[in-house]
C-alpha positions in Angstrom: -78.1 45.0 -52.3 -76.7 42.1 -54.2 -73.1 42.6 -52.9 -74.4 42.6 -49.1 -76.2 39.5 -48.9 -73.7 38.0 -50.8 -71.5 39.2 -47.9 -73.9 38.0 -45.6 -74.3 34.7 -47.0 -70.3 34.5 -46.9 -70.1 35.6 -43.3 -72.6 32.9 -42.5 -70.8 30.0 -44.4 -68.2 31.2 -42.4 -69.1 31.4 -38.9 -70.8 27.8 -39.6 -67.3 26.1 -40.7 -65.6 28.0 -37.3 -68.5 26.9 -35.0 -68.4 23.4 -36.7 -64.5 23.1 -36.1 -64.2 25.0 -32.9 -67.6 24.1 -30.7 -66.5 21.4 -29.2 -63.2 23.3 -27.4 -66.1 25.0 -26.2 -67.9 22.1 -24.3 -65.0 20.1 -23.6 -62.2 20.9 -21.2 -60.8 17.3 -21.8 -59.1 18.2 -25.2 -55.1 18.3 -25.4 -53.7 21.6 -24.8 -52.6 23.5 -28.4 -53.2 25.9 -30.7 -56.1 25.8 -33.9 -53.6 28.5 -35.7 -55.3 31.4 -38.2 -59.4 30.4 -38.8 -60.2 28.0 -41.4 -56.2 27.9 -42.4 -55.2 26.7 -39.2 -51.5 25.5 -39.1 -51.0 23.5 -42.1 -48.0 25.8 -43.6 -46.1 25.5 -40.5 -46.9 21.7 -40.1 -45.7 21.0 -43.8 -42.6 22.8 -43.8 -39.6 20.7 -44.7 -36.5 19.7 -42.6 -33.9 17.2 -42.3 -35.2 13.9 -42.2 -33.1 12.8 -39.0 -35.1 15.7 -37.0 -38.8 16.8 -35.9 -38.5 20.0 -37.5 -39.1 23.5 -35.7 -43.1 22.8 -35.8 -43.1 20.1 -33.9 -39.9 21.1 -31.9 -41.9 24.0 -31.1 -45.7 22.5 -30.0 -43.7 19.7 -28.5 -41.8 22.0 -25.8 -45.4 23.9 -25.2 -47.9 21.7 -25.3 -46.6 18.4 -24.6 -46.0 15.0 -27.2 -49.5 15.1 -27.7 -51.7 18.1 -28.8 -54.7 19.6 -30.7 -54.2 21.8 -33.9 -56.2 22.4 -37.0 -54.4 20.8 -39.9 -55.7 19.7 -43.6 -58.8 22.1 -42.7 -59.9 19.8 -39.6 -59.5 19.9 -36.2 -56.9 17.3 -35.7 -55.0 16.0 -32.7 -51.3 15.3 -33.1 -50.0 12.3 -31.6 -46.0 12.4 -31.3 -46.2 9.3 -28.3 -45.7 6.3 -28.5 -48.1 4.6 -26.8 -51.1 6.6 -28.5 -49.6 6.1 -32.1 -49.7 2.2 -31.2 -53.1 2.8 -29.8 -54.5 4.4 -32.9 -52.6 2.2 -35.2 -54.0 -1.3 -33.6 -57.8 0.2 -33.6 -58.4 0.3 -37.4 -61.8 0.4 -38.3 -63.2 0.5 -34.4 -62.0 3.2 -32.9 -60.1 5.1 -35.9 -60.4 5.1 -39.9 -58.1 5.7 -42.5 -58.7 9.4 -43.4 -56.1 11.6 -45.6 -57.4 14.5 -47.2 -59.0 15.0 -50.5 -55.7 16.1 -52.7 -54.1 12.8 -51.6 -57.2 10.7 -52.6 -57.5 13.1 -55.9 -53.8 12.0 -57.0 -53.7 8.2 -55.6 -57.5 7.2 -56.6 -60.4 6.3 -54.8 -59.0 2.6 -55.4 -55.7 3.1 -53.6 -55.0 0.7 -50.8 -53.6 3.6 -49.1 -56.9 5.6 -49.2 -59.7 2.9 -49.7 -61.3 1.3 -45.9 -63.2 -1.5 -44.6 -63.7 -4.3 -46.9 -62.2 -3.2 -50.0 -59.1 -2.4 -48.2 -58.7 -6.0 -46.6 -59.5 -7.2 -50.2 -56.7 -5.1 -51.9 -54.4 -6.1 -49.1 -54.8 -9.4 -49.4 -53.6 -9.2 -52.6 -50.2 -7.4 -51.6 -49.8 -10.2 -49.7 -50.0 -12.6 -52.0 -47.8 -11.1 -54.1 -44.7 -10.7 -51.2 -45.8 -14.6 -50.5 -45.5 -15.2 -54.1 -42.2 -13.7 -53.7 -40.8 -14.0 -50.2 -37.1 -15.4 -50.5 -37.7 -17.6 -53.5 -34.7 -18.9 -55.6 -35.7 -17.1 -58.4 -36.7 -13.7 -57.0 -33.5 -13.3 -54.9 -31.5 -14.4 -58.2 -33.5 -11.5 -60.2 -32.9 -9.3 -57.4 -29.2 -10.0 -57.2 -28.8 -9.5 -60.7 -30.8 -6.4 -61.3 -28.7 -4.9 -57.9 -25.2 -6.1 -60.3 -26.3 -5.0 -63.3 -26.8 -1.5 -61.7 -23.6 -0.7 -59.8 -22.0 -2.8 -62.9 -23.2 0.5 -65.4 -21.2 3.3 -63.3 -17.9 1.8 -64.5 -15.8 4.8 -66.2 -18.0 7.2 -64.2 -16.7 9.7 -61.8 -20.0 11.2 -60.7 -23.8 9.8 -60.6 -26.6 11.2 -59.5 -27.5 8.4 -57.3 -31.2 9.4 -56.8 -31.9 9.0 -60.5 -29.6 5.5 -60.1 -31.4 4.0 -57.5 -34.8 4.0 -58.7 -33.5 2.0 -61.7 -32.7 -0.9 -59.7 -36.4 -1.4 -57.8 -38.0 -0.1 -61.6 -36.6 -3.4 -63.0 -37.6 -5.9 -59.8 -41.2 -4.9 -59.7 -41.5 -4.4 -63.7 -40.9 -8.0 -64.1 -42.4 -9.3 -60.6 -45.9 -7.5 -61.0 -46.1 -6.9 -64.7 -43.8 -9.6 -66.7 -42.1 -6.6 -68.6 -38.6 -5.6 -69.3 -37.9 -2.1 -68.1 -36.7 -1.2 -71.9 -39.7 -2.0 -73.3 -41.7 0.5 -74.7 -44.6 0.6 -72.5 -42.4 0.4 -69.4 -40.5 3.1 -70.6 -43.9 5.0 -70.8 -45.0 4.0 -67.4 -42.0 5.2 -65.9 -42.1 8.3 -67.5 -45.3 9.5 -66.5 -44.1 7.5 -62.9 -41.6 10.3 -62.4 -44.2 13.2 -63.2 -46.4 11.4 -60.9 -44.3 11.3 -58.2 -43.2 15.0 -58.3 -46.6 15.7 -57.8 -47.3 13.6 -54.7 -44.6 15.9 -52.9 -45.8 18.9 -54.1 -48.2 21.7 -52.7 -52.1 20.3 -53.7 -53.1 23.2 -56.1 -55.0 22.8 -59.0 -54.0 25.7 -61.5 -53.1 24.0 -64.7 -49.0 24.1 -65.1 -48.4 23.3 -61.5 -46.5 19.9 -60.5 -50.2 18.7 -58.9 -51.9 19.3 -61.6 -49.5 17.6 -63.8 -49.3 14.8 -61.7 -53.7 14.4 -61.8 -53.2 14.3 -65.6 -50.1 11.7 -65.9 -52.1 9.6 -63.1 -55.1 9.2 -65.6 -52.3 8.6 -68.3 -50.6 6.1 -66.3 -54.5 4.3 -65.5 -54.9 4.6 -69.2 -52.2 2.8 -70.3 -52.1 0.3 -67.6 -55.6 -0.1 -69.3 -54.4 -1.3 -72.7 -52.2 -3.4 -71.1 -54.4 -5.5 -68.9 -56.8 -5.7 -71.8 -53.7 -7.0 -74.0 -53.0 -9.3 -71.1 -56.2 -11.2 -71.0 -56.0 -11.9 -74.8 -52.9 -13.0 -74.3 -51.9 -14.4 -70.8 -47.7 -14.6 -70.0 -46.2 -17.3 -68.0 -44.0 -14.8 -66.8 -46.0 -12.4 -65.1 -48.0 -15.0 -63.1 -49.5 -12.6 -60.6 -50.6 -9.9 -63.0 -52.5 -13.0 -64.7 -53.7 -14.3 -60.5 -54.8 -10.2 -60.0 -56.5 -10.3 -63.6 -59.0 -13.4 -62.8 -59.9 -11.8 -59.6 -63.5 -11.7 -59.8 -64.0 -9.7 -56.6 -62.0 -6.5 -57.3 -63.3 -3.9 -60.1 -61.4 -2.8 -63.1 -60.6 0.2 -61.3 -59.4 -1.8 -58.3 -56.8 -3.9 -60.5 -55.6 -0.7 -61.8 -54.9 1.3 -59.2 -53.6 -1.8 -57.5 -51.1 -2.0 -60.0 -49.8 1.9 -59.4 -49.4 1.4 -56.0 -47.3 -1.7 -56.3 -45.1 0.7 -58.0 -45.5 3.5 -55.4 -44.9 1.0 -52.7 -42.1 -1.2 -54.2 -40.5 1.0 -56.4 -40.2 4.5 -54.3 -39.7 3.2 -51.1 -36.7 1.4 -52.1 -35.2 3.6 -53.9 -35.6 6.5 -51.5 -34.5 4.3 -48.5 -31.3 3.3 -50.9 -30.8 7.0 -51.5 -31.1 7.6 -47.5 -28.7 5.4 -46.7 -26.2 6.7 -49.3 -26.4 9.9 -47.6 -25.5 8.5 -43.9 -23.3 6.1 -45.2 -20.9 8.3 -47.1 -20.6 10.9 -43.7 -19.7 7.1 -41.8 -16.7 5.7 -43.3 -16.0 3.4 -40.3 -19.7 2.2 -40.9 -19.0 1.4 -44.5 -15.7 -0.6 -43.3 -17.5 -2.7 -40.9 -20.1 -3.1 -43.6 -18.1 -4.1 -46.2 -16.1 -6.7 -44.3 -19.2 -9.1 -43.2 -20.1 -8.8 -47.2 -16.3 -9.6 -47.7 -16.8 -13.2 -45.6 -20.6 -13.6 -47.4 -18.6 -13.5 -51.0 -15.5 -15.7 -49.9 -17.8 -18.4 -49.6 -19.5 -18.4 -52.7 -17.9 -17.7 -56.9 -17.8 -14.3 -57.9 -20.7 -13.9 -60.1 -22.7 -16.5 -58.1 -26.2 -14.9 -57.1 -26.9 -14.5 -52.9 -29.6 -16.5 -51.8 -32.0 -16.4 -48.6 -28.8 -18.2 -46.8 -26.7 -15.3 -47.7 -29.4 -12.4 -46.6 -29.9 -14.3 -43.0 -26.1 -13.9 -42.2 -26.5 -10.2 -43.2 -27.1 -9.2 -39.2 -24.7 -5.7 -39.6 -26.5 -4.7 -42.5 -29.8 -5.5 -41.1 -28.8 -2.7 -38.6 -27.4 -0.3 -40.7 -30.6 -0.6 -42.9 -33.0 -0.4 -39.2 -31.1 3.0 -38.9 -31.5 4.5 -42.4 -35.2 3.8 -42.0 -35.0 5.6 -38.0 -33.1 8.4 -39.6 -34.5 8.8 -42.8 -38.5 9.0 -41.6 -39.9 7.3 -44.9 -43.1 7.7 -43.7 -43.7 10.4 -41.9 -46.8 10.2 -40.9 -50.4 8.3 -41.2 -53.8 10.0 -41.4 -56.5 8.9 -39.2 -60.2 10.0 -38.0 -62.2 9.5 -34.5 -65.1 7.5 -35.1 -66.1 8.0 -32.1 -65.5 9.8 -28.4 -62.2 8.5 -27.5 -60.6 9.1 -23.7 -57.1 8.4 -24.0 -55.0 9.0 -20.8 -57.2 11.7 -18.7 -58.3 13.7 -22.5 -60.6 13.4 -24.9 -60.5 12.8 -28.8 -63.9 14.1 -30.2 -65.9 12.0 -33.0 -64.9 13.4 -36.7 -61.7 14.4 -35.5 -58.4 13.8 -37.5 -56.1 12.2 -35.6 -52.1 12.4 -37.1 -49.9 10.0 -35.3 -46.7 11.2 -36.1 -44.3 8.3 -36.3 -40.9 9.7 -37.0 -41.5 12.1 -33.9 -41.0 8.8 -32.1 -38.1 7.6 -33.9 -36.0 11.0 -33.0 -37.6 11.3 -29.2 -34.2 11.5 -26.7 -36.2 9.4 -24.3 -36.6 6.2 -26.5 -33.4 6.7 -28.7 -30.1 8.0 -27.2 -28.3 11.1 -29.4 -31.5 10.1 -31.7 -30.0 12.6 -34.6 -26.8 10.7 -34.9 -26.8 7.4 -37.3 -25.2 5.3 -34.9 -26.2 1.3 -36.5 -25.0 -0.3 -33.6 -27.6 0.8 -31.6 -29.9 -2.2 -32.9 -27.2 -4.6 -31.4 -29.1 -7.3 -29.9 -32.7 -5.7 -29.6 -35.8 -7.3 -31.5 -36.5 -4.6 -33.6 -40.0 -5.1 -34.3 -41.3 -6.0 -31.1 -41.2 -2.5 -29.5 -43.7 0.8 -29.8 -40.7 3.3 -30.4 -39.9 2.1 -33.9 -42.8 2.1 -37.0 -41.2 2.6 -40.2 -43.9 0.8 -42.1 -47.0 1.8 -40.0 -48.2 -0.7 -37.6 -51.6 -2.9 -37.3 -54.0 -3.7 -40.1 -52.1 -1.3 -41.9 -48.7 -2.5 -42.1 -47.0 -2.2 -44.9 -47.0 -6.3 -46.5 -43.8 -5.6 -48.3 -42.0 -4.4 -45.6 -39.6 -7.1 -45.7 -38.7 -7.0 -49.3 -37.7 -3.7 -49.2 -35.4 -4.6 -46.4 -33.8 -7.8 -48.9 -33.8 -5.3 -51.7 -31.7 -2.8 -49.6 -29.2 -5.9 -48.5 -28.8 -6.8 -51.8 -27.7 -3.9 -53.4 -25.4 -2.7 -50.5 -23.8 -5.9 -51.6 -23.1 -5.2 -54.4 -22.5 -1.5 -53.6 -19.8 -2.0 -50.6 -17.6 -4.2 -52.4 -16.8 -2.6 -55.4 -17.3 1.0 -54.5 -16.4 3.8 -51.8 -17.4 7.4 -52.8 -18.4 10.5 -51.0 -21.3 13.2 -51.1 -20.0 15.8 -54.2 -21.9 18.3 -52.6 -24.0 18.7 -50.1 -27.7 17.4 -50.2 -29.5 16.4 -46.9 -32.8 14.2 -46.8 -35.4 16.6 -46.5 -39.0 15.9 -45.1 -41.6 17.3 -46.4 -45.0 14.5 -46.5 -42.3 12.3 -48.1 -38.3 12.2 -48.2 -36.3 14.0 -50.8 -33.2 15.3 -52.2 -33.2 18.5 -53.9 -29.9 18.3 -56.0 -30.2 14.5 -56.4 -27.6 13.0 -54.4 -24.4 13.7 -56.3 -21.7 11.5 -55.2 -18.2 10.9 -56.3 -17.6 7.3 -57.0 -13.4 5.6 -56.5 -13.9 2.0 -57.8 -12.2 -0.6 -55.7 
């Protein structure tokens, strides 16, 4: 008797989730056309399956060609609609917090923190935002920054001397380790709770990508746990900071007598100025690696408008804002890696209300997924959009258009956007003009909710 209404009680839960997900495709006709998948899974396997970076995948490929660039689906365990246009991604993007909220699913808040500025809304989220932005005005193209910058980026490509082979993923997330080390925190990178940080960073991170499953072992579950290290010790060393304040970290000690953000605030603040300035760099730098080894005749052109940059000035004199301004072929070449190469994938929104968008309907509570490097690789915006073809940027204002988001768009936009672009110019620099190498075996970009290479990037390295 037991076993049947526990059966019955199941079979209820059950029917409740479906007719909570599903009644309103029966009482509105005004939805997208698509497919809600297998009940209560939906099509989340399919939707996370990796591909190359420069393409839409088969899942999209495939609801695309069926249902159109815009379509309904049940993804993260929600009915979702999935925006692969344009003008709807801009739409949703530009309506923060009336129309559309921030909304990514409970493993993503789980690992980040309920205080990451990529999870948190409203006015916490302006308040943690505010601070990014201080710090990249803080920044910005300073003397000193861009002299740190330049020398970190030498120091770098300096170390592979004698070597015939790196694995250039590892390599290039020394180079933004050191910047943000001692921009946000004052510390070397070879100091021993740097060295922690990073450590735990890297397990962290491997977690992120992974599938959200909780069994103890997995790469998730290690990542929870090395997340609460990482708070822990962060922890210690804002305590240590208040007892002893350092000229050199002059924004840790600006974030520390914040009265209006909570311990917990500050701390996850400070992980995701390492998730934000330290990953995306280094993945982009990886990214355009890749495409730039397969493009020889890129690298050429590349290397001779850093050739005239470096005639002008002595040969260990550090680049300066002047410099990075005259840097108009790498700014394309780097506009491309970040087309190709899909960073960010995606952004996770919900309806906060009835939304008619173009003749169809977006229900209340719905997730809504604009998908922004479906844009990036559409045919109709960008010709041969697989190809990584730099000089297609020639003359256009890329940021003033819909068809090209690497960093989100709207309240939302990432504030450090442009010093990831200066750290990218700096270090193909220094990169171009003292080495050429090529892929020493074959590792594409692969997509999964964020970009990454399975081997590592091996590359042969021929000093010049």
């Amino acid at each position: 008797m037991v076993y049947v209404l526990l059966l019955v009680a199941l079979a209820s839960l059950a029917a409740a989730v479906v007719l909570r997900h599903f009644l309103p495709l029966l009482r509105n006709h005004d939805l997208p056309k698509g497919s809600f998948g297998w009940p209560l899974i939906g099509e989340t396997i399919g939707f996370l399956g990796a591909h190359p970076s420069n393409t839409t995948g088969g899942f999209l490929q495939d609801h695309i060609a069926r249902y159109g660039t815009v379509f309904k689906s049940h993804l993260f365990g929600a009915p979702t609609v999935v925006s692969c246009d344009e003008e709807l991604n801009h739409f949703v993007l530009h309506n923060e917090e009336r129309l559309f909220q921030c909304n990514y699913p409970g493993p993503i808040r789980t690992i980040l923190g309920d205080s990451s500025t990529l999870v948190v809304t409203g006015e916490r989220h302006r308040q943690l935002r505010s601070m990014f932005l201080s710090l990249v005005a803080s920044t910005g193209l300073k003397a000193n920054y861009l002299a740190s910058l330049d020398e970190s980026a030498r120091s770098v490509v300096a170390s592979w001397r004698g070597l015939d082979t790196i694995s250039f993923c590892e390599e290039a997330r020394k180079f933004p380790y050191k910047v943000i080390m001692e921009l946000v925190l004052g510390l070397s990178p070879d100091e021993p709770v740097a060295r922690r940080i990073l450590q735990e960073y890297q397990i962290f991170m491997k977690g992120v990508i992974s599938f959200p499953i909780t069994i103890p072992g997995t790469p998730f579950a290690r990542a929870v746990k090395a997340r609460k290290r990482i708070s822990e010790t962060m922890e210690r060393f804002i305590e240590e900071r208040k007892r002893n304040p350092s000229k050199q970290a002059v924004f840790l000690d600006v974030l520390l007598a914040n009265k209006e953000l909570s311990h917990e605030d500050k701390v996850g603040f400070l992980l995701d100025s390492l998730l934000a300035g330290h990953e995306t760099t280094s993945v982009l730098l990886s990214i355009l690696v890749y495409f730039l080894g397969k493009s020889p005749n890129i690298v050429e052109q590349l290397k001779k408008e850093h050739e005239t940059i470096r005639s002008s000035k002595g040969k260990d004199e550090p680049l300066t804002a002047d410099d990075y301004r005259k840097m108009e072929y790498t700014q394309r070449v780097i506009s491309e890696g970040l087309r190709c190469g899909n960073i960010v994938k995606l952004v996770h929104r919900k309806a906060l209300k009835d939304i008619t968008y173009k003749g169809y309907v977006i229900p209340a509570g719905w997730k809504v997924l604009p998908i922004l490097g479906a844009v990036h690789l559409d045919p109709s915006h960008h010709v041969e959009p697989e190809q990584f073809q730099p000089c297609r940027w020639e003359g256009l204002n890329q940021s003033a258009g819909k068809s090209f988001a690497p960093f989100g768009g709207g309240a939302r936009l990432c504030p450090g956007s442009e010093i990831v672009k200066v750290e990218a110019a700096f270090f193909l620099h220094h990169l171009v003009l003292n080495y050429r190498w090529r892929m020493d075996d074959e590792d594409v970009p692969m997509l999964h909710q964020y970009v990454e290479f399975k081997k590592g990037l091996p590359i042969q390295l021929e000093p010049l």
